[in-house]
Residue, then its C-alpha position, 0 to 999 in steps of 0.5 A: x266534853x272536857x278533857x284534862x291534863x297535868x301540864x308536865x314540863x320533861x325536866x330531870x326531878x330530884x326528890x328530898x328524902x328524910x327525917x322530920x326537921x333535918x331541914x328539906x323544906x328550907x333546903x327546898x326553899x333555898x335552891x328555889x330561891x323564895x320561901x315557897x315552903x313552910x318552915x319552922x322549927x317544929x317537926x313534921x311541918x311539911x305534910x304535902x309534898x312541895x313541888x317547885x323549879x330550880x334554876x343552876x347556871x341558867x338550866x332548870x330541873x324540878x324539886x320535890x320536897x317530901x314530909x317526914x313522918x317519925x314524929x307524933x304529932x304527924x302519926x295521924x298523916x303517917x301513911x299519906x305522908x308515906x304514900x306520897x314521898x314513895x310517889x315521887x321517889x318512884x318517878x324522880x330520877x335522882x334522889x337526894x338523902x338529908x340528915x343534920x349534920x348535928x345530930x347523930x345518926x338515928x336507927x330510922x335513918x338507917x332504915x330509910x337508907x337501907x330501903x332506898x338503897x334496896x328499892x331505888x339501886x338503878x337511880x343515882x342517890x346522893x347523902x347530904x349533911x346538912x346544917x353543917x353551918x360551922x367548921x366545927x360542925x364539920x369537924x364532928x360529923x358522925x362517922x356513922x354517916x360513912x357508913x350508910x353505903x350512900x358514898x360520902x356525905x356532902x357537906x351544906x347549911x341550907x341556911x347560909x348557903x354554904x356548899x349548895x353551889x358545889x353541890x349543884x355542880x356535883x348534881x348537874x354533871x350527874x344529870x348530864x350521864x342521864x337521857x333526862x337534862x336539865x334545860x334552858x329556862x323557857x319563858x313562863x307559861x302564863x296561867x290562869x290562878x284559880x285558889x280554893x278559899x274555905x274555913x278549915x275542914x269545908x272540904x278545899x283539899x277533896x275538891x282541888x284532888x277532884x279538879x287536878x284528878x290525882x290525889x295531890x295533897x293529903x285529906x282528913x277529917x282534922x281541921x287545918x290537914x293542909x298547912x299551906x298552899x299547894x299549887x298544880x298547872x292544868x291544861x284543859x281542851x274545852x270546845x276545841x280551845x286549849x286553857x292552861x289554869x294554875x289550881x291552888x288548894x289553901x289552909x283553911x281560915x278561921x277567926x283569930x282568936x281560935x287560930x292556934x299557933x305559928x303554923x296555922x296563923x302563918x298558913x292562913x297568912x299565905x292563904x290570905x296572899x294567895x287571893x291576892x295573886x290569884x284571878x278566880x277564886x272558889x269559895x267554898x261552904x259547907x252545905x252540910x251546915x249554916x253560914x258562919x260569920x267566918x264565912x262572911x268574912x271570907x266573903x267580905x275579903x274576897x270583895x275587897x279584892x276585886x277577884x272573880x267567884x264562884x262559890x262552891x256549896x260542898x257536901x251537897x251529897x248530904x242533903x235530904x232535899x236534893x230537889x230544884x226547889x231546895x236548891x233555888x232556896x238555898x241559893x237565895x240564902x246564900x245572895x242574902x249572906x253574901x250580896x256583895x258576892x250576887x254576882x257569882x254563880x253557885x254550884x252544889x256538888x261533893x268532892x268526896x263523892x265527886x257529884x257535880x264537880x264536872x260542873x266546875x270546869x266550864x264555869x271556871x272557863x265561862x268566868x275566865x272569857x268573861x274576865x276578858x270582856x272587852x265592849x267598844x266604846x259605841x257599843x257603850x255609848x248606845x248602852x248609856x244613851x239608852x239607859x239613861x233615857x229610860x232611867x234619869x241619873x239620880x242626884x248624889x249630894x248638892x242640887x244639881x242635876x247630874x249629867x252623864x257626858x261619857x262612858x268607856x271602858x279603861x281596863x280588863x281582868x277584871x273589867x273597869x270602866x270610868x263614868x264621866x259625869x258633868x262638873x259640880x254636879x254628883x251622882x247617887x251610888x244606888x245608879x252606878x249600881x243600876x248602870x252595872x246591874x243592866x251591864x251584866x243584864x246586857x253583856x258576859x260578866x258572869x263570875x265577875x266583879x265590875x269596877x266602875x270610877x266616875x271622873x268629873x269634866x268641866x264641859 
């Protein structure tokens, strides 16, 4: 049995609140020093609540950037936006108001004051103008803004910094009437990154909900709901050992010339860099229709990376034919899609339904040991003596025979070997993949690629 849980880190959490475009997200940015939130000039960017740490004079508390929703292009979204904002401001302990201290004071602005002020009274709510870049823009601040019952607005620009470290200092000393402080950095858990991969709407945002069992991030029926990647650290008890992974949903990818602007195409960007950072990666189809070409490119640039797969056929639910047979079939055609990827085990399942997704954690973890395979060097020296007596090295170019005088394994996560082969003399490629073809048949690299380099020695 597997049992799971929501790393929580018990620091103090401020939620920023607001209307669309005032800024949260590059304020959230800003006090988490890195672009973790998308940012851009059109409202109702954010959809999903961001999560991140800030760090002020070498004390940590925890940021949620919340979505705006007075926009149109967001009305679909409009109460899973809500939802989630009313989430956190439940559990912050402080809450943090942005408005544009360019614009006017708008009638939602009012009622949004109106109802924190009302729900929230026991926690601390601070009013920030920001975009406040100039002297002028300080000079003509509404007055109206004095008159939300929030205290007086604190002056900043997210964007050059000015007044966030005044700000920081007003906020810690609130912290610090609390029962819940800020704390000294602790040194990084290290996790294990396992992304969700998929062209838009194959159902990445269902599943992720389905592992982490909260509904973190916003799911729909519209392609490209999710914009960028959202990240939540579990720890799972698995057989009596503890496993701390890091779940990281991604916007869906799809072909360039059906990518449809700034947002998508920077979205995909960062889906792109997240399976670069990332250990494990779930791939996933969708089972209620053909492979596409785009998934096969998707395939193609996961191999690129050496990452470990497991490929995940979703909407299993929705098959007629749920049978051994079937199931057998399709995995066939699924390795004649993706040979570079048969390495990979595959699962059907539903993350709407939830069918099968428990399957998902002990394969996960099976992948994770599997990652970390380490072979001593006489095991893999009575390894390739063997094979290579059963089965001589075949010759690459030139005609010389070509002589095997070492194996060893240089490197793990994901394992890499080096194959020492006799000077002026070459190797076919066809027996460096029987060479990893009977390492998978003898040791646990399930989920996981083999890298094998071949080193010549004048002996």
């Amino acid at each position: 049995m597997i049992e799971k849980t929501i790393i929580k880190n018990n620091l103090p959490t401020i939620v920023l609140i607001g209307r669309a475009n005032v800024g949260k997200s590059t304020f959230f940015n800003t006090l988490l020093e890195y672009n973790k939130a998308l940012v851009s000039n059109i409202s109702g960017t954010t959809r999903t609540n961001n999560e991140g740490k800030a760090v002020w004079r070498g004390k940590e508390i925890n940021i949620i950037d919340t979505g705006g929703v007075d926009n149109d292009e967001n009305e679909f979204f409009a109460n899973e936006i809500i939802a989630q904002a009313t989430r956190a401001l439940d559990n912050s302990d402080i809450i943090v108001m942005l408005v544009d201290a360019k614009s006017p004071l708008l009638p939602q602005e009012k009622e949004l004051a109106k109802k924190i002020k009302s729900k929230y009274s026991n926690k601390k709510i601070f009013l920030l103008a920001n975009k406040a870049d100039s002297n002028n823009d300080i000079m003509n601040l509404d007055q109206s803004y004095y008159q939300l019952g929030l205290g007086e607005p604190i002056l900043i620009s997210a964007t050059n910094g000015k007044g966030v470290g005044d700000f920081l200092d007003i906020l810690y000393k609130e912290f610090n009437k609390l029962s819940k402080r800020p704390k000294k950095i602790k040194e990084e858990i290290i996790t294990t990154k396992v992304c969700l991969i998929g062209k838009p709407n194959v159902g990445k945002s269902s599943i992720f909900n389905k592992l982490i069992g909260e509904d973190k991030v916003i799911v729909s029926d519209i392609a490209h709901t999710t914009r960028e990647p959202f990240d939540t650290d579990i720890e799972y008890d698995y057989e009596g050992k503890k496993h701390k992974i890091t779940f990281i949903d991604t916007a869906g990818i799809r072909r360039k010339a059906k990518v449809d602007g700034y947002l998508e195409r920077t979205g995909i960007q960062r889906s792109i860099e997240t399976i670069v950072h990332s250990d494990i990666i779930l791939l996933i189809l969708d089972g209620s229709e053909t492979i596409s070409s785009q998934d096969m490119q998707l395939g193609g640039l996961i191999e690129k990376k050496s990452k470990s797969v497991i490929i995940i056929v979703n909407k299993w639910d929705l098959t007629e034919d749920n049978g051994d047979a079937y199931r057998n079939e399709v995995k066939q055609m699924v390795y004649s899609h993706f040979p570079h990827l048969d390495f990979s085990p595959i699962l059907f399942i539903s993350g709407k339904t939830g069918y099968r997704t428990q399957q998902i954690f002990p394969t996960i973890l099976k992948t994770i040991e599997a990652r970390k395979t380490q072979i001593t060097e006489n095991a893999l020296s009575k390894f390739i003596a063997r094979i290579t007596k059963t089965h001589k090295p075949s010759r690459g170019k030139g005609t010389k025979q070509p002589k095997i005088l070492g194996f060893k394994q240089i490197g793990v996560e994901p394992p890499i070997f080096k194959l020492f082969i006799k000077y002026h003399t070459s190797l076919h490629r066809s027996y460096v993949n029987f060479i990893e073809n009977k390492l998978r048949e003898k040791f646990n690299f399930l989920g996981t690629p083999i890298v094998i380099k071949l080193s010549k020695l004048k002996k």
